[in-house]
C-alpha positions as CSV (number, residue, x, y, z in Angstrom):
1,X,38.8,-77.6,141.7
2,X,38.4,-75.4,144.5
3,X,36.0,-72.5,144.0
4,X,37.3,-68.7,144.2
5,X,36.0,-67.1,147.2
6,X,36.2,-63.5,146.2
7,X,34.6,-64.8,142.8
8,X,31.7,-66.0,144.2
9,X,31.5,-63.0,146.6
10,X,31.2,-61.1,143.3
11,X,28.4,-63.6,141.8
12,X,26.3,-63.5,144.4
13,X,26.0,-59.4,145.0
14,X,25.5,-59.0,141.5
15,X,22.8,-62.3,141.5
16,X,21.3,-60.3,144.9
17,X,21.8,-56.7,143.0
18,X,20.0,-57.9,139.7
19,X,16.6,-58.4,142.2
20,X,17.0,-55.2,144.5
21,X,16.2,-51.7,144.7
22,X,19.4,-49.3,146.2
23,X,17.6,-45.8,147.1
24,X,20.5,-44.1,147.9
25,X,21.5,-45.1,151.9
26,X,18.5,-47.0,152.5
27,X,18.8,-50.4,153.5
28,X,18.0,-53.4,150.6
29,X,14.6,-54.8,150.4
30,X,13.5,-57.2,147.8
31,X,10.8,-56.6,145.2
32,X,8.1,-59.3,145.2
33,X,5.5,-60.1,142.1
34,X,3.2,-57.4,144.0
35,X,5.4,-54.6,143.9
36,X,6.5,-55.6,140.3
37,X,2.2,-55.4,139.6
38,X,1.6,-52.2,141.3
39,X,5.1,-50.7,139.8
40,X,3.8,-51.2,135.7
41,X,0.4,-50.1,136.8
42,X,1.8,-47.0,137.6
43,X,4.1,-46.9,134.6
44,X,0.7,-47.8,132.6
45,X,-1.1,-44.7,134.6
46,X,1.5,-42.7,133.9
47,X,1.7,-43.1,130.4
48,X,-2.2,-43.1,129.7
49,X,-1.8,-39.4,131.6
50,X,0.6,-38.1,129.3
51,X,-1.5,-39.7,126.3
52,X,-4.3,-37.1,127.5
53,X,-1.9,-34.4,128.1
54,X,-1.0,-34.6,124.8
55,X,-4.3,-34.9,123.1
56,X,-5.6,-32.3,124.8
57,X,-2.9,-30.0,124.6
58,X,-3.1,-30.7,120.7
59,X,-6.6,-29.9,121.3
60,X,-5.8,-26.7,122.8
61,X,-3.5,-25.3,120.2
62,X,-5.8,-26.4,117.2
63,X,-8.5,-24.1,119.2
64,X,-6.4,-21.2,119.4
65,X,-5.2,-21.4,115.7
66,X,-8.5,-21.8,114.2
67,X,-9.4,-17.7,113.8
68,X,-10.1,-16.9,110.3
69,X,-9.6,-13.9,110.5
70,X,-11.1,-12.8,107.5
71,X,-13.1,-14.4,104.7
72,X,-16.5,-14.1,104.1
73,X,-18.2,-15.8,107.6
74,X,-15.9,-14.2,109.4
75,X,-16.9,-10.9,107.9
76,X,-20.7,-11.6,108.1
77,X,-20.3,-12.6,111.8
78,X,-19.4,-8.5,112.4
79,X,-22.0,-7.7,110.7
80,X,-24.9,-9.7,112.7
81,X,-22.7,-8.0,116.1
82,X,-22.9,-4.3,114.4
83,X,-26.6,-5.0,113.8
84,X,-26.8,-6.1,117.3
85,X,-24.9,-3.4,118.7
86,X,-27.2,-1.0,116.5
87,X,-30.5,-2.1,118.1
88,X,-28.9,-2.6,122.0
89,X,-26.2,0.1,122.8
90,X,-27.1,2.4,120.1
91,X,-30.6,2.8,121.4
92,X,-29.1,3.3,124.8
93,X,-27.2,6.4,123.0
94,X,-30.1,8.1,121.8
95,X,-31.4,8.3,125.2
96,X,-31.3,12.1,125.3
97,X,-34.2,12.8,122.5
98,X,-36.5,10.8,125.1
99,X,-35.1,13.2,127.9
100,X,-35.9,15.7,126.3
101,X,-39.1,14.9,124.9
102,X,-40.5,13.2,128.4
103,X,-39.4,16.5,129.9
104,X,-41.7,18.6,127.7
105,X,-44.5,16.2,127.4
106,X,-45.6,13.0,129.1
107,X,-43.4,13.7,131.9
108,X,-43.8,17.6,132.5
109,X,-43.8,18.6,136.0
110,X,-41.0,15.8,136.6
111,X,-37.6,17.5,137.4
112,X,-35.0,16.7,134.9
113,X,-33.0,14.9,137.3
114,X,-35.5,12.8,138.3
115,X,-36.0,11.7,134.8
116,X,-32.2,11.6,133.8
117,X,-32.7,8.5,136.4
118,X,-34.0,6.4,133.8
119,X,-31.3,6.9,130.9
120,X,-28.9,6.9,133.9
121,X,-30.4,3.3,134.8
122,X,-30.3,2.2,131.2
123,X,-27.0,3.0,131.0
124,X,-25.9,1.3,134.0
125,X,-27.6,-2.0,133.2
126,X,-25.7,-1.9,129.9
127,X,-22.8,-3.6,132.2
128,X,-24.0,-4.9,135.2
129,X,-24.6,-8.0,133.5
130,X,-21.3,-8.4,131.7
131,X,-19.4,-11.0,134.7
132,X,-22.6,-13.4,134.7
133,X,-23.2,-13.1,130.6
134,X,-19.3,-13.4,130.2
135,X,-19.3,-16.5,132.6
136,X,-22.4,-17.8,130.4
137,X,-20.8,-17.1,127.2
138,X,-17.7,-18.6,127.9
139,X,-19.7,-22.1,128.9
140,X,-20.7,-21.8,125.3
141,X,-24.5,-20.7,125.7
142,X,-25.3,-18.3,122.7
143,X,-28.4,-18.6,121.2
144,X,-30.7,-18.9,124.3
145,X,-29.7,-16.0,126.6
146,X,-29.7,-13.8,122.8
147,X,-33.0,-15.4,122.0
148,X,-34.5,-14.3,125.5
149,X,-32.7,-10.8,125.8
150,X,-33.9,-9.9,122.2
151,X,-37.7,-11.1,123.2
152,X,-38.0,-8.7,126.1
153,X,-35.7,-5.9,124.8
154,X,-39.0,-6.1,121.5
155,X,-41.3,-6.4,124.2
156,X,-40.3,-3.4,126.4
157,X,-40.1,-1.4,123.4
158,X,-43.5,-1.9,122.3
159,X,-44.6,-1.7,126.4
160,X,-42.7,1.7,126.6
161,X,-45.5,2.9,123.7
162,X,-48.1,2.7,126.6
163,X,-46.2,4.0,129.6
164,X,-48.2,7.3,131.4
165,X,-46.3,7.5,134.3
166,X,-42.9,7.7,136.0
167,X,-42.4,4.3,137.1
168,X,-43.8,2.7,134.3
169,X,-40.9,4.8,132.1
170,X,-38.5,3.8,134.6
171,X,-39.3,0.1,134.7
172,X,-39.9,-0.4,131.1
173,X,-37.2,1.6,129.4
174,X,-34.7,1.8,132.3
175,X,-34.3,-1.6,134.0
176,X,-36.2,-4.2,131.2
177,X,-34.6,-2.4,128.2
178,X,-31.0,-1.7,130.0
179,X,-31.1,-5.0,130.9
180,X,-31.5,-6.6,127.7
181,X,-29.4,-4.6,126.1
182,X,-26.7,-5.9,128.6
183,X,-27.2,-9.7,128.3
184,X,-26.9,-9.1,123.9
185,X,-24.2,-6.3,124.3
186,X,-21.9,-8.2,126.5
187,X,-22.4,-11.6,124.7
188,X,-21.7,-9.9,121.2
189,X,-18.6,-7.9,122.6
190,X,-17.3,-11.3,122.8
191,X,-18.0,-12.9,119.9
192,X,-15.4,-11.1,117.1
193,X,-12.5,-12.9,119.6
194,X,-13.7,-16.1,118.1
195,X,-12.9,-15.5,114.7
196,X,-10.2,-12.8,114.2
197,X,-6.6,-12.9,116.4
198,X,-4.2,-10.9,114.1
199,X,-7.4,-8.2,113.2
200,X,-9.5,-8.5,116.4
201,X,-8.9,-4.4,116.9
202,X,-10.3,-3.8,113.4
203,X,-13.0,-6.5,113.7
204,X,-14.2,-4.3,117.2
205,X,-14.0,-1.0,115.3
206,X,-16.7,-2.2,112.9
207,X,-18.7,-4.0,114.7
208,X,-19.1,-0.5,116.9
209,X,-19.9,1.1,114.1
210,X,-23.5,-0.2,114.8
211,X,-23.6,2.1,118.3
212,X,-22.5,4.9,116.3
213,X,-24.7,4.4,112.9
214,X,-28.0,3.7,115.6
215,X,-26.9,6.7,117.9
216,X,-26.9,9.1,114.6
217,X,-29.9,8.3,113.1
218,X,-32.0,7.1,116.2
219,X,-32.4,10.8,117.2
220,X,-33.3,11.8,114.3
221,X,-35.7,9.2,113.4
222,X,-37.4,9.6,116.8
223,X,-37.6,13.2,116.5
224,X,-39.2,13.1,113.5
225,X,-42.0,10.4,114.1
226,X,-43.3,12.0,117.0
227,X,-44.0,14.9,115.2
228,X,-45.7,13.2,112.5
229,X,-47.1,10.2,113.8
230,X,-47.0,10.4,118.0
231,X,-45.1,8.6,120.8
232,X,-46.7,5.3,120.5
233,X,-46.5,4.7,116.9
234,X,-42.7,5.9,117.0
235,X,-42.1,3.3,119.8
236,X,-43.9,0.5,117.4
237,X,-41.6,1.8,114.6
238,X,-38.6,1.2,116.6
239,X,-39.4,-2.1,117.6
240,X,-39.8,-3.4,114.7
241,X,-36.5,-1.7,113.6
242,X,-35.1,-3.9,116.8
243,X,-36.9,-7.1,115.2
244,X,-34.9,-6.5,112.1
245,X,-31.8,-5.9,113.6
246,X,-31.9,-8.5,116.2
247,X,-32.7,-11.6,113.6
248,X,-30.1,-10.7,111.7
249,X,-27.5,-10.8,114.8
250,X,-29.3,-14.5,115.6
251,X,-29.4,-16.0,112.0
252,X,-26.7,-18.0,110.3
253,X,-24.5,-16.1,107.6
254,X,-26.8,-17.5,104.8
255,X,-30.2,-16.5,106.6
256,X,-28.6,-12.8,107.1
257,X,-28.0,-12.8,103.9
258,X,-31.0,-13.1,102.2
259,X,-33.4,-11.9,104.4
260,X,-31.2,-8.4,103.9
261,X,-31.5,-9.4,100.4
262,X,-35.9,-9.7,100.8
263,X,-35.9,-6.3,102.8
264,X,-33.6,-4.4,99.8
265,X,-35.7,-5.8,97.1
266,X,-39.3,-4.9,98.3
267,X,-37.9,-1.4,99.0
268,X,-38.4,-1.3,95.0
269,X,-40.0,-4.4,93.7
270,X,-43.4,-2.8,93.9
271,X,-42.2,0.8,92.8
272,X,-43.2,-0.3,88.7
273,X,-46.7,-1.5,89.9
274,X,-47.6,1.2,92.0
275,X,-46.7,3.4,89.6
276,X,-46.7,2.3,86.1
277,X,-50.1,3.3,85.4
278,X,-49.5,7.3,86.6
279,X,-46.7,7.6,85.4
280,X,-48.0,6.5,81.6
281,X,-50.8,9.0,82.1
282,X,-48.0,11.8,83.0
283,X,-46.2,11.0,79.5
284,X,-49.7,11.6,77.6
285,X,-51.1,8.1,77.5
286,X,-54.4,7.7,77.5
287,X,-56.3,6.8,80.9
288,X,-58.7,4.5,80.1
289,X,-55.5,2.2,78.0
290,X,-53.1,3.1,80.9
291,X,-55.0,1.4,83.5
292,X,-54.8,-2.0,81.6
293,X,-50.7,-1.7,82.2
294,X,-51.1,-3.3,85.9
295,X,-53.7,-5.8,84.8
296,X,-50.8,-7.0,82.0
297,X,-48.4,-7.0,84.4
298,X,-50.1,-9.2,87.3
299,X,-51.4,-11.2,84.4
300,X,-47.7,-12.3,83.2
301,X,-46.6,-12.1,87.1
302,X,-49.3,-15.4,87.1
303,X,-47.3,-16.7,84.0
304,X,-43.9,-16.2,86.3
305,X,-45.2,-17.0,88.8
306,X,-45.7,-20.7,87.8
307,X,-42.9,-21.1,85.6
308,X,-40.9,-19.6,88.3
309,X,-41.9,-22.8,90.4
310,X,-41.1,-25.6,87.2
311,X,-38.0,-23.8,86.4
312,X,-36.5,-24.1,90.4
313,X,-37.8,-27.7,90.6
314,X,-35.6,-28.3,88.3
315,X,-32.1,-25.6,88.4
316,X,-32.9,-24.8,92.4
317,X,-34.8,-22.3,93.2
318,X,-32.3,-19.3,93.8
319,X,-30.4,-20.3,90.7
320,X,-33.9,-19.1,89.2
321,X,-34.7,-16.2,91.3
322,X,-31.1,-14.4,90.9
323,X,-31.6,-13.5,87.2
324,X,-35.5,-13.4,87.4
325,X,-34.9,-10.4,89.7
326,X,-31.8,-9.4,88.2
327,X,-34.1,-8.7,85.3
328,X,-36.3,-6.9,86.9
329,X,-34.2,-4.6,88.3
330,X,-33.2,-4.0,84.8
331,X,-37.0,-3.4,83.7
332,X,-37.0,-0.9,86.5
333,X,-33.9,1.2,85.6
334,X,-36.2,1.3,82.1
335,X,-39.4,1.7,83.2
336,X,-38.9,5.7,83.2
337,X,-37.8,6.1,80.0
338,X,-40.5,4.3,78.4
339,X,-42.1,7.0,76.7
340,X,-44.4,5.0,74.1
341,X,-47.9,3.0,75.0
342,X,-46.0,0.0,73.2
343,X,-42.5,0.4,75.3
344,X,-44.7,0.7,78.6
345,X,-46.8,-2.5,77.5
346,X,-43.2,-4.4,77.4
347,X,-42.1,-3.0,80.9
348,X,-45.6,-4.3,82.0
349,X,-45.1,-8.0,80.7
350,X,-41.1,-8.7,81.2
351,X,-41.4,-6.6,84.5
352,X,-44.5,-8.7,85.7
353,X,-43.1,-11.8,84.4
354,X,-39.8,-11.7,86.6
355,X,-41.4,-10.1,89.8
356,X,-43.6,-12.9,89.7
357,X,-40.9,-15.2,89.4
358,X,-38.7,-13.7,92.7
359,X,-41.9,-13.3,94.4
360,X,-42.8,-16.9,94.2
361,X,-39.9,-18.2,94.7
362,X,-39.3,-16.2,98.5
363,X,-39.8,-18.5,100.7
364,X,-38.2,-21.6,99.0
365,X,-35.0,-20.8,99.9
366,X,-36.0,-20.8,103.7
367,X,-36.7,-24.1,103.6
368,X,-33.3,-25.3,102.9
369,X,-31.3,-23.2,105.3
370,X,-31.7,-25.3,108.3
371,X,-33.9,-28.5,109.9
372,X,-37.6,-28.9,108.7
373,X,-39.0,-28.4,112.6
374,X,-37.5,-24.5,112.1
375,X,-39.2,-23.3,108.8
376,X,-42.5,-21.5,110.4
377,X,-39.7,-19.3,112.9
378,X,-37.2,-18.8,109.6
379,X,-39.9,-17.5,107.4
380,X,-41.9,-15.6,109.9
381,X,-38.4,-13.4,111.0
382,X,-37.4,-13.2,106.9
383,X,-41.2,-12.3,106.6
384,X,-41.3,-9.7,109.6
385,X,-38.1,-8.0,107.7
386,X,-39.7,-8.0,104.6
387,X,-42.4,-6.4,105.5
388,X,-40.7,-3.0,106.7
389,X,-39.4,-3.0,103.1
390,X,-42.7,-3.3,101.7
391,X,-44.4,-0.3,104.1
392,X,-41.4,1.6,103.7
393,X,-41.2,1.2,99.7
394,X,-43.5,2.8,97.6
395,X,-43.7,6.2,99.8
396,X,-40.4,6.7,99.6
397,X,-40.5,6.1,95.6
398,X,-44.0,8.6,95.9
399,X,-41.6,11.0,97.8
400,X,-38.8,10.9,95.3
401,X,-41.4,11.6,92.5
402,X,-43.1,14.5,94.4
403,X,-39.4,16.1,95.1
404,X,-38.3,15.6,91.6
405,X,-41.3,15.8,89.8
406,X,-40.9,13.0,87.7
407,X,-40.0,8.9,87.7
408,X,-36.5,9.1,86.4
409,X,-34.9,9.1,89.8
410,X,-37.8,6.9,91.4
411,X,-36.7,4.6,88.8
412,X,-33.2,4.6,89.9
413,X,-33.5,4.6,93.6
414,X,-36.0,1.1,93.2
415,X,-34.0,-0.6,90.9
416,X,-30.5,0.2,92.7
417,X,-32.5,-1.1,95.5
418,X,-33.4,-4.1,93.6
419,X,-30.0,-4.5,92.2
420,X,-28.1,-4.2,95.7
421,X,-30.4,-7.3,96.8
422,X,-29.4,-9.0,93.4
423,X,-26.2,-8.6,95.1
424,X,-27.1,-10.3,98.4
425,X,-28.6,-13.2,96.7
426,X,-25.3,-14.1,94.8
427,X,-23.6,-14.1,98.2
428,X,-26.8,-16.0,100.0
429,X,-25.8,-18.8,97.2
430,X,-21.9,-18.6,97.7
431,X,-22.8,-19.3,101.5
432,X,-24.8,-22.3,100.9
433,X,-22.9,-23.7,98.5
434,X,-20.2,-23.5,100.6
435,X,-18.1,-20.9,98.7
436,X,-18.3,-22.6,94.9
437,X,-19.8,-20.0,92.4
438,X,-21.5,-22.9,90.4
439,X,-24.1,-25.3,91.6
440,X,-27.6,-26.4,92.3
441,X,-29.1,-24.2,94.8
């Protein structure tokens, strides 16, 4: 049988088609087992590059969708920038109370121009840093360029104390202080972005509440302390108001928490036991048996003190201290309206009793809010805090009594005091547990 020539015509292009490439007009060329290789390597290249595209596009929107924007973190994150702000550009507002003091003191003889040079300085350095610390903060570096700024914006502070002359002023509180307060300022400006989209505009508006809060009061606290205690000692003071402020802006929500929680409650923990034994003499008790009230207390505070310790062993230590200083804030609220030697003996032994407890107990919870190897720095900032509250709290309870000429309102500003750190500690254990009300902590 004779074969079909047009037939096998056919056959044989579709045989050659089936093993060639056509790219448009160009001529026909053969594909060997090479170009067959190097062809599904691509294919394989080209996949694995849209495998990453993908991922990391995924990647990309997850990022962008995580903002809170609210909750309690998210809230407590403002907070640590206001406080920030507050001791940075706030301070840089109050500028013109040292202007005006340096003009009529340590710098008299100095034209006011000349001087104006240092808040102008100061003011300027506030944002010269803000492309490098932007670039930085965007590379994801927080905590060391905050950690540094903060060291030498305390140390110029307490080096401005000692400054005679012009230079000295201008170095100290114009270029070291400015400049500080830039690398913290433009790194916190930053930070809200992070954790609010829809609210970013409110987050901002509190978080500059801190400049305006600092800017109010830094004048008048300044003023005030130079009259009464000099220019050295109101630099000190303000630097340890910046070592409050800026350990709150570098600690973790739960830290924050309770160190604000330490400083609130040694505003008024000691009011009772400075005070018990005047006060029982002012309501006719007798001397020689009023003295024995601060023995009794510090005698049950001993009692508290250790039970304090078994009790947290076993329940955790701030599900011991909360009502231990819950109930001494209660005592306190009493405390003035205990008008009998037998109703001031009670205050004495449930007051001392529960102090002792929370006092005990304050550095326990340090220990478990972050690794072993950081204990020393978290107690020593919480302890630096505290100890403003404890300077700051019994004269202001002594002033309250010498303006109202009694303890009924000394009373009630320590134990709100006392009460508003009750407060704190409920939300320092809501942040370490992770946002469950019930637990061992």
């Amino acid at each position: 049988m004779a074969a079909d020539p047009e037939k096998n015509t056919r056959t044989a292009y579709s045989s050659a088609s089936s093993t060639r490439t056509i790219p448009n007009d160009d001529p026909v060329s053969p594909i060997d087992d090479k170009s067959k290789k190097v062809g599904a390597k691509d294919i394989t290249s080209v996949r694995k590059d849209m495998a990453v595209e993908k991922v990391e596009d995924a990647a990309l929107s997850v990022d962008v969708g995580e903002h809170p924007d609210g909750g309690l973190k998210a809230w407590l994150v403002v907070i640590g920038c206001a406080s920030g702000i507050c001791a940075t550009f706030g301070l840089v507002n109050a500028w013109g109370v040292f202007q005006a003091y340096y003009t009529t003191s340590i710098l008299q003889g100095t034209s006011p121009s000349t001087i104006a040079w240092i808040g102008s300085i100061q003011y300027a350095m506030v944002f010269i840093p803000g492309l490098i610390v932007g670039r930085i903060f965007d590379m994801g570096y927080v905590k060391l360029p905050l950690s540094i700024a903060s060291a030498l914006l305390v140390t110029a502070t307490f080096l401005n104390a000692q400054c005679k002359q012009y230079w000295q002023f201008l170095l100290c509180q114009g270029i070291a202080v400015g400049l500080s307060c830039g690398v913290i300022f433009g790194i916190l400006m930053g930070t809200p972005a992070h954790w609010f989209k829809r609210k970013v505009g409110l987050a901002l508006g509190v978080m500059a509440l801190g400049s305006s809060l600092a800017g109010t009061l830094y004048p008048i606290i300044v003023k005030n302390l130079i009259q009464k205690i000099g220019f050295q000692w109101t630099m000190r003071v303000l630097g340890f108001i910046e070592v409050a402020l800026l350990a709150i802006q570098l600690a973790k929500a739960s830290f924050s928490l309770y160190t604000l929680s330490s400083f609130l409650a040694f505003l008024g923990i000691y009011t009772v036991l400075t005070y018990i034994d005047v006060s029982a003499v002012s309501i006719g008790i007798p001397e020689n048996l009023a003295f024995y009230l601060l023995s009794i207390a510090n005698a049950c505070s001993a009692v508290g003190r250790v039970s304090g310790g078994l009790l947290a062993d076993r329940f955790g230590c701030l599900n011991v201290m909360t009502p231990a200083t819950l109930l001494a804030g209660i005592m306190t609220y009493i405390w003035p309206f205990a008008k009998s030697t037998g109703g001031n003996i009670a205050v004495a032994i449930v007051y001392g009793g529960s102090s002792g407890i929370y006092v005990s107990m304050l550095s326990a919870p340090l220990v478990h809010m972050g690794r072993t190897e950081d204990v020393g720095v978290r107690i020593g900032m919480c302890f630096t805090v505290v100890a403003i509250g404890a300077v700051a709290g019994p004269p202001i309870s002594g002033a309250i009594n010498a303006a109202t000429g009694g303890f009924t309102f000394t009373g009630v500003y320590a134990g709100s005091a006392v009460m508003v750190a009750v407060v704190c500690l409920i939300f320092t254990r809501i942040s370490l547990l992770g946002g469950r009300l019930w637990g061992r902590c």
